[in-house]
Every structure is written in structure tokens, then in C-alpha cells.
C-alpha positions as CSV (number, residue, x, y, z in Angstrom):
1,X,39.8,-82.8,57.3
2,X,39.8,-79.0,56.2
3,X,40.7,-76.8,58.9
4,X,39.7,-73.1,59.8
5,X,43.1,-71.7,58.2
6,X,42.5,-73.7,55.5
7,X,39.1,-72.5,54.9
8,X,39.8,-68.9,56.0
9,X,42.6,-69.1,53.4
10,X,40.5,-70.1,50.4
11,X,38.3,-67.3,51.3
12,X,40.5,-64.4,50.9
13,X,42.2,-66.1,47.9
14,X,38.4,-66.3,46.5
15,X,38.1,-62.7,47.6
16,X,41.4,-61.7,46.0
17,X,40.4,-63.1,42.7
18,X,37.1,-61.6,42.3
19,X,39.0,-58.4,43.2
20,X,41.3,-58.6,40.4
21,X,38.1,-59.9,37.9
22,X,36.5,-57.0,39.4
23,X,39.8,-54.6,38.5
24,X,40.4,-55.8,35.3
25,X,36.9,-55.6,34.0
26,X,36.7,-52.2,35.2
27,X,40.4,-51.2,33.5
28,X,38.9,-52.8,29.9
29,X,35.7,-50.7,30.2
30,X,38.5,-47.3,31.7
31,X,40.4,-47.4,28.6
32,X,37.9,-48.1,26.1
33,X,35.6,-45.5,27.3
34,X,35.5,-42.7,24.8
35,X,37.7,-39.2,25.8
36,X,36.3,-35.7,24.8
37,X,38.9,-33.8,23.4
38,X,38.5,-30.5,23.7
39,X,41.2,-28.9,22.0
40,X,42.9,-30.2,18.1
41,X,46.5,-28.8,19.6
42,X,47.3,-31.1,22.6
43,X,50.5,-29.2,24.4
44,X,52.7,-31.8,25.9
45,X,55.0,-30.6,28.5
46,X,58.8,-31.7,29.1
47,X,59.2,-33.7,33.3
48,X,57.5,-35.7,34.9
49,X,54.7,-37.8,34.0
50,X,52.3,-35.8,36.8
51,X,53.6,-32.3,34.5
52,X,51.7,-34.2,32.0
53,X,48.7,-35.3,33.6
54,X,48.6,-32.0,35.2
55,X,48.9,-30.1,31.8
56,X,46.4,-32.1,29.9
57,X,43.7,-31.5,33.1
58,X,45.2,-27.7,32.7
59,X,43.4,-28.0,28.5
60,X,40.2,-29.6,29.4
61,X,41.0,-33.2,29.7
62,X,39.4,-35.7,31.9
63,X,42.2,-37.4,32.8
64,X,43.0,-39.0,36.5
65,X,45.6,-40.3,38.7
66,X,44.5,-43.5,37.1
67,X,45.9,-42.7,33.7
68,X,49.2,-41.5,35.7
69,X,49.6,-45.2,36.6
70,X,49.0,-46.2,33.1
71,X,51.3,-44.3,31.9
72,X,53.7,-45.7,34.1
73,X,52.6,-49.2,33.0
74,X,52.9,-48.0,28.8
75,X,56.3,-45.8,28.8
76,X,57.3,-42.2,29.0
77,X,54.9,-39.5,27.2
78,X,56.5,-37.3,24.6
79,X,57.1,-33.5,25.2
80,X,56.0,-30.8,22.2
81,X,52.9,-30.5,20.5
82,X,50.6,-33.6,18.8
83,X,47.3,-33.1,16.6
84,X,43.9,-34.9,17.4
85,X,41.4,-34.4,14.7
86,X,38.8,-36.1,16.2
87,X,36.3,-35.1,19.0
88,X,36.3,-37.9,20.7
89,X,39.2,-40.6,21.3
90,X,39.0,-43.9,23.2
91,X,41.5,-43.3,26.3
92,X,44.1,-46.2,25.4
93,X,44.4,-44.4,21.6
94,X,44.9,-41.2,23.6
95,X,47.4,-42.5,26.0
96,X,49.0,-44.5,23.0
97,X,49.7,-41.1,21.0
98,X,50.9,-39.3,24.1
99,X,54.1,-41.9,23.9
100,X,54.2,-42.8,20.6
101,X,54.0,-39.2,19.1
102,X,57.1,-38.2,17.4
103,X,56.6,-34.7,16.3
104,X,52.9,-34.1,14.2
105,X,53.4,-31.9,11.2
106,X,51.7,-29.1,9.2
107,X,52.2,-29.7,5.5
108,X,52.2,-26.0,4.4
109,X,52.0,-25.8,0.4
110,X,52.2,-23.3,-1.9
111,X,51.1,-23.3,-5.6
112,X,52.9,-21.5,-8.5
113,X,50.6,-18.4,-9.7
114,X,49.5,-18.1,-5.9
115,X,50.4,-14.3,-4.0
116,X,51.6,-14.2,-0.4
117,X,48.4,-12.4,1.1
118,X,46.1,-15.6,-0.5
119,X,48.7,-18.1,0.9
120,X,48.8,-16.2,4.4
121,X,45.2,-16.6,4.5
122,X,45.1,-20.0,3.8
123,X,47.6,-20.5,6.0
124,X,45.4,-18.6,8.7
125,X,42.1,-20.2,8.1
126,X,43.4,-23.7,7.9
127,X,45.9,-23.9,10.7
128,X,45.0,-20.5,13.0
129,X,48.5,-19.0,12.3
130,X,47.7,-14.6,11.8
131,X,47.7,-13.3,9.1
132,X,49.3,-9.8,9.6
133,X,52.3,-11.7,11.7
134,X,53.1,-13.4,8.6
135,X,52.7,-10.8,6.3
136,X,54.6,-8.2,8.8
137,X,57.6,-11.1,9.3
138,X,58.1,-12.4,5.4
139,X,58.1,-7.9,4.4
140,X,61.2,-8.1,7.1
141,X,62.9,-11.4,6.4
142,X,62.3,-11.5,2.2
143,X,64.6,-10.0,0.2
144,X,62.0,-9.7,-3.0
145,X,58.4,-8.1,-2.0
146,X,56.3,-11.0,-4.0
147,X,57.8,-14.6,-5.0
148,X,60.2,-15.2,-2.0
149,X,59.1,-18.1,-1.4
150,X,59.5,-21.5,-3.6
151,X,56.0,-22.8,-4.6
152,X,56.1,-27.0,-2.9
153,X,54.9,-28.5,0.0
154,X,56.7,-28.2,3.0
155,X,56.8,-30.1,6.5
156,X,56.7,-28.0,9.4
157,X,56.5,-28.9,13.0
158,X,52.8,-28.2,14.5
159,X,53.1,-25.3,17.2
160,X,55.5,-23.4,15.3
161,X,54.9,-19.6,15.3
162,X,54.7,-17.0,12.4
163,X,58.5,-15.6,12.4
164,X,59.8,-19.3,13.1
165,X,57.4,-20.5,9.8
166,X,58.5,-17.7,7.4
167,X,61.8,-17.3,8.1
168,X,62.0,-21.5,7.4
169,X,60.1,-20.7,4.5
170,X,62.2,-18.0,2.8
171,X,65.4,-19.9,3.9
172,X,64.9,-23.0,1.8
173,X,63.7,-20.8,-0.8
174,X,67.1,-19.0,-0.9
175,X,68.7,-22.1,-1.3
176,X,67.0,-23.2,-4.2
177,X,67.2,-20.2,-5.9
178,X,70.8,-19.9,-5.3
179,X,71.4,-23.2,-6.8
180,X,69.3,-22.5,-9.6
181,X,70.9,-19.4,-10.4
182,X,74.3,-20.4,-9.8
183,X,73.4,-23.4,-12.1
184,X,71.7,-21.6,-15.0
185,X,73.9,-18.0,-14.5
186,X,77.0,-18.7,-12.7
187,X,76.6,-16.2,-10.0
188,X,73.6,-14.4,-7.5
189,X,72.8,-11.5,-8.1
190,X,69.3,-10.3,-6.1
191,X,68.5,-7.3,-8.3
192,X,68.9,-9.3,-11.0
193,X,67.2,-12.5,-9.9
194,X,64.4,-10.1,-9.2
195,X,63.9,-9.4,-12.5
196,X,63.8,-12.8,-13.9
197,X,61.2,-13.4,-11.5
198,X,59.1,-10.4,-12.3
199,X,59.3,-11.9,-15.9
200,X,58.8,-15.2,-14.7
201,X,55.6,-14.7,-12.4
202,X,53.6,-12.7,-15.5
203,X,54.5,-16.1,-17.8
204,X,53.4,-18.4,-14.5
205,X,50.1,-16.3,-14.7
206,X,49.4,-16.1,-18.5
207,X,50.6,-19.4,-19.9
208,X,48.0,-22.1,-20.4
209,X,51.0,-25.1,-19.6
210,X,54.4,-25.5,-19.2
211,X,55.2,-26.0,-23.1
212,X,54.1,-22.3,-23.8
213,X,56.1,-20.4,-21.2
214,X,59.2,-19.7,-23.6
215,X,56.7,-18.2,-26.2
216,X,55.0,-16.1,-23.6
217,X,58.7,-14.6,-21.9
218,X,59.5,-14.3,-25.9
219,X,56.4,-11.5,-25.9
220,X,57.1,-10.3,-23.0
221,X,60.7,-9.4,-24.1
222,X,60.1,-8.3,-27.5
223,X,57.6,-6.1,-26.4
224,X,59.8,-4.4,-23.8
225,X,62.4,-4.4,-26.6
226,X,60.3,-2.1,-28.6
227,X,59.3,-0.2,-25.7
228,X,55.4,-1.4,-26.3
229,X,52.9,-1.4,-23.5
230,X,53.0,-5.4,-22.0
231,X,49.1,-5.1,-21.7
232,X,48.9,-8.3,-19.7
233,X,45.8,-8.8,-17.9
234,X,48.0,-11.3,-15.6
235,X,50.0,-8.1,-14.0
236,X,46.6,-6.8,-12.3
237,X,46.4,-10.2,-10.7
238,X,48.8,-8.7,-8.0
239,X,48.4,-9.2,-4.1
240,X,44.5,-10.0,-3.0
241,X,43.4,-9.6,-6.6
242,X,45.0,-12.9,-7.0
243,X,41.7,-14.6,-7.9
244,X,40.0,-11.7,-10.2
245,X,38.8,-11.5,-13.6
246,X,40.4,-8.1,-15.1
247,X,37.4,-6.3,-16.5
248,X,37.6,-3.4,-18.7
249,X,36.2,-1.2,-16.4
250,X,39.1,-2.6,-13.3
251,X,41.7,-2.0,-16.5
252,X,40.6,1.8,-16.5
253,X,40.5,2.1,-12.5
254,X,43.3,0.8,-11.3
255,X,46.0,3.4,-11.4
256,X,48.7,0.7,-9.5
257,X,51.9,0.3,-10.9
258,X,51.1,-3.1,-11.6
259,X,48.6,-2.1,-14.7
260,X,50.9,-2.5,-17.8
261,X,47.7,-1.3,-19.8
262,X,48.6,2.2,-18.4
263,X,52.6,1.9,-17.5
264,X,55.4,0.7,-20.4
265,X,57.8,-1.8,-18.5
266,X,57.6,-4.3,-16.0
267,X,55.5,-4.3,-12.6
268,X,57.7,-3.0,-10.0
269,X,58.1,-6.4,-8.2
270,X,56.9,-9.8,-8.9
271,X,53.3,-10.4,-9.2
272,X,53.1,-13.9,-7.5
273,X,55.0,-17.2,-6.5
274,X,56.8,-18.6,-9.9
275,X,58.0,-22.1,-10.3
276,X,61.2,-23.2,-11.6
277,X,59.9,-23.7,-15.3
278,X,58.5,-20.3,-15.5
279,X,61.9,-19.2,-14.0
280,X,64.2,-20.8,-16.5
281,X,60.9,-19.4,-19.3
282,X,62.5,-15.8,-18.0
283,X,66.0,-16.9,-18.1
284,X,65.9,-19.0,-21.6
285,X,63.0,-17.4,-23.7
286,X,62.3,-18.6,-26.8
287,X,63.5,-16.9,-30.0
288,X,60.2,-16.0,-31.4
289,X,59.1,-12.3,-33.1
290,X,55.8,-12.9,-30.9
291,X,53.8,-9.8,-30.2
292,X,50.8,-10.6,-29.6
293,X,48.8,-13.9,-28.0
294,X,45.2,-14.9,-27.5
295,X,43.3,-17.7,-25.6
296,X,42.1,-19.8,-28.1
297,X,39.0,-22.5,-27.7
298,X,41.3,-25.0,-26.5
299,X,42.5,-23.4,-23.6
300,X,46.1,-22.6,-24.9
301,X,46.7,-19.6,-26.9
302,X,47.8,-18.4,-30.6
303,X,50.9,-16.2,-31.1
304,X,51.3,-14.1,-33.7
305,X,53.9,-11.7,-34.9
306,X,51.3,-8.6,-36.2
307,X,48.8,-7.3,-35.2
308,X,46.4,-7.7,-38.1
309,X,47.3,-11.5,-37.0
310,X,46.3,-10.9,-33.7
311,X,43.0,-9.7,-34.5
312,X,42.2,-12.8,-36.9
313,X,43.1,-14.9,-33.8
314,X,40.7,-12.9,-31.7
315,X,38.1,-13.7,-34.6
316,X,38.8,-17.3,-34.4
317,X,38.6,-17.5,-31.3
318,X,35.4,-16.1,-30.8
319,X,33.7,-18.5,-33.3
């Protein structure tokens, strides 16, 4: 016979499992419901797992003291700065990345040919860094004005600021250019490494490929041998100009030191980054008499030694 405890027990133990259906059903549909994210750069705080639920409320997140028990549940969040590229995230992803995130990273690169100010805008425009910060910080912490920094790709931590970026920048730079030059010269000299890459970022710029930077350093040092004019469209490419086609009309108007067409020696600094082929171009030219050299209708170029040469090249060329 089934007494009143008996009964009275079954009861609450039917109860108590309709309460946990009831509990885990709404958990599943918590956790899968979609979050807004309202901000790419998701600051995570260093404590206690309220600092964290409190900091994420603090940038627009609908997070409760329900998520603060899952997080209990799932582990420890991470402290620093994490990336969410998307605009909305289920909530278990988004608690997931909190503890799982080990650092998110920009990866910052910079092309041979390319000037500071176009990088530095880049850089601005694609991961809200400014623009005159960098600038202002790599003019104090570079020791050349224009190609202080190594064209790669670089990993740096997301949330790092402007001084922090370039002076990480410049340093591995240094390195490699140190080792380079202590390679190829047996010493470090910065006045002179300077001018190997003032020669080096005018071949970057003019050369059509890798193959013709010797012949293209080789004109460039035969004509300052003879104390000719470089006239090298490449040297107006300098600072925002980066991107411009030198016109006739920009040749005669731009009184810069930069414009060989008007001043006999090399631009006072480099014109743009230079990568380590173009440097070793500058440091081991090819022994050529090379004068002159023309873009031919392939896309490389035709040396020649005269300028009656030159001219038929120009000829050909235009055919």
C-alpha cells in the first residue's frame, strides 16, 4: 500500500525533475541565443571573474550574473585584448573565446617600394591606430628619415599603441640590417648604410624584377660617376606621392630635393622601404657601362650604354 510520504515523495521528485528539464532547456536556448557585439576590440580585464562580467557590461555587452556562473562552470577568462569580427556571436562561442583566447594579433605588413606615410595610413584605416602618432614616434625613434623599417609581415599583439608598434618595428629592423651589413660589409656604419639604401630604394622603385636590380644600381652609379643628372622618375615617388605617375608638367614643378631631373646626386634620404635584394643591388652592382634604361613592351626594360642607343630603345618601344 503506498503511503502519504511515499506519495508526497514522488511528487517533489516529479517536481524536481521537471525543474531541471525546465533549467536545462532554458540553458541550451541561453547559450545558443545570438550575442550583439558591439565593439571588434573586446578589453578583458586582469581579477576576478565579476571584473570581467562587469567590464564587458562596461562595453555594451548583454551579459548577466548567469554567464558569471558559467564561467565558473567553463574555467577562468583571459586578461588583454581579443578581436570579434563578427556582429553577432552565439553566447557559448563568446564565453568559449573569453577562456580560450591566448593573445589575438595584428599582422602589420609592409611591401618593398612602399613609403612610411602610405603604410601609416594603412595602418590607420585598417586597424584605427593615428596616423600623426606614428609618423611623430618612427621621426623620433628611426635613425634613417625613409626605409627604417624592413619590408615583411609582422605579428603584433592587438591593443598595442603607436610608440609600442614602431619602436617594435624599427627594432627588428635594426637587427636585420645589422646582420646584413655585418654579413656583406663587416662592420655598421649608419651614414653609410644610409646610402646604400638611398641607392637601394630608387632600384626597388625602377626595376621591373629582382633579376634587373644590379643593372639598374650599375646606372645609377655610373651616372653619379660622371657627375650626370640620375633623372629617375622613381625619386619623385617620395613620401605621399608614393602612388603617382611623374608627369612632365610634376617634373617641372616640383622644386624637392628629391627631383634628380633638376639636382645631380642622390635624394637626400631614401625614397621608400627597400628589401634585402635591392639592398645587396646597392651594395654589389653589376659591372655594366649602362647609362641609360627604358621600359620596354614586356614590362622589363633595355639598357644601353649611349644615348643614340637609348633613343632607338625609346623607338622600339613605342612600336
Amino acid at each position: 500500500m503506498v503511503t502519504m510520504k511515499t506519495l508526497l515523495l514522488n511528487r517533489y521528485i516529479s517536481i524536481l525533475l521537471k525543474l531541471i528539464v525546465f533549467v536545462i532547456i532554458f540553458m541550451v536556448i541561453y547559450i545558443t541565443i545570438p550575442l550583439n557585439v558591439p565593439t571588434k576590440r573586446v578589453k578583458l580585464p586582469k581579477g576576478s571573474i565579476t571584473n570581467t562580467i562587469n567590464a564587458l557590461k562596461n562595453q555594451g555587452f548583454n551579459v548577466s550574473f548567469i554567464d558569471k556562473y558559467l564561467l565558473v562552470l567553463m574555467g577562468a577568462p583571459k586578461s588583454g585584448e581579443i578581436l570579434i569580427d563578427k556582429p553577432r556571436i552565439n553566447r557559448i562561442d563568446f564565453l568559449k573565446k573569453i577562456i580560450d583566447a591566448k593573445g589575438e594579433f595584428y599582422r602589420v605588413t609592409l611591401i618593398p617600394g612602399e613609403t612610411k606615410e602610405i603604410f601609416f595610413k594603412n595602418l590607420e584605416k585598417k586597424y584605427g591606430l593615428d596616423y600623426q602618432k606614428l609618423l611623430s614616434n618612427y621621426l623620433e625613434f628611426s635613425p634613417y628619415k625613409e626605409a627604417g623599417i624592413l619590408p615583411d609581415t609582422y605579428h603584433v599583439p592587438v591593443g598595442i599603441d603607436e610608440k609600442s608598434l614602431i619602436k617594435f618595428l624599427i627594432e627588428q629592423s635594426e637587427k636585420k640590417y645589422k646582420k646584413l651589413a655585418l654579413s656583406e660589409l663587416k662592420r655598421y656604419n649608419r651614414d653609410e648604410w644610409n646610402i646604400y639604401l638611398i641607392v637601394a630604394s630608387i632600384v626597388q622603385k625602377e626595376s621591373a624584377n629582382i633579376e634587373e636590380m644590379p643593372k639598374v644600381a650599375s646606372v645609377i652609379y655610373n651616372r653619379l660617376k660622371k657627375g650626370m643628372f640620375l633623372q629617375m622618375d622613381a625619386t619623385l615617388n617620395y613620401g605621399i606621392y608614393s602612388h603617382t605617375i611623374i608627369t612632365s608638367d610634376r617634373i617641372k614643378k616640383d622644386n624637392s630635393p628629391f627631383n634628380t631631373y633638376k639636382n645631380r646626386g642622390l635624394p637626400p634620404y631614401p625614397i621608400s622601404s627597400v628589401s634585402i635584394e635591392a639592398i645587396k643591388s646597392a651594395i654589389y652592382p653589376a659591372k655594366t657601362d649602362f647609362l641609360f634604361f627604358v621600359k620596354n613592351k614586356n614590362g622589363t626594360h633595355d639598357f644601353s650604354k649611349t644615348y643614340k642607343e637609348h633613343l632607338k630603345n625609346i623607338q622600339r618601344a613605342k612600336r
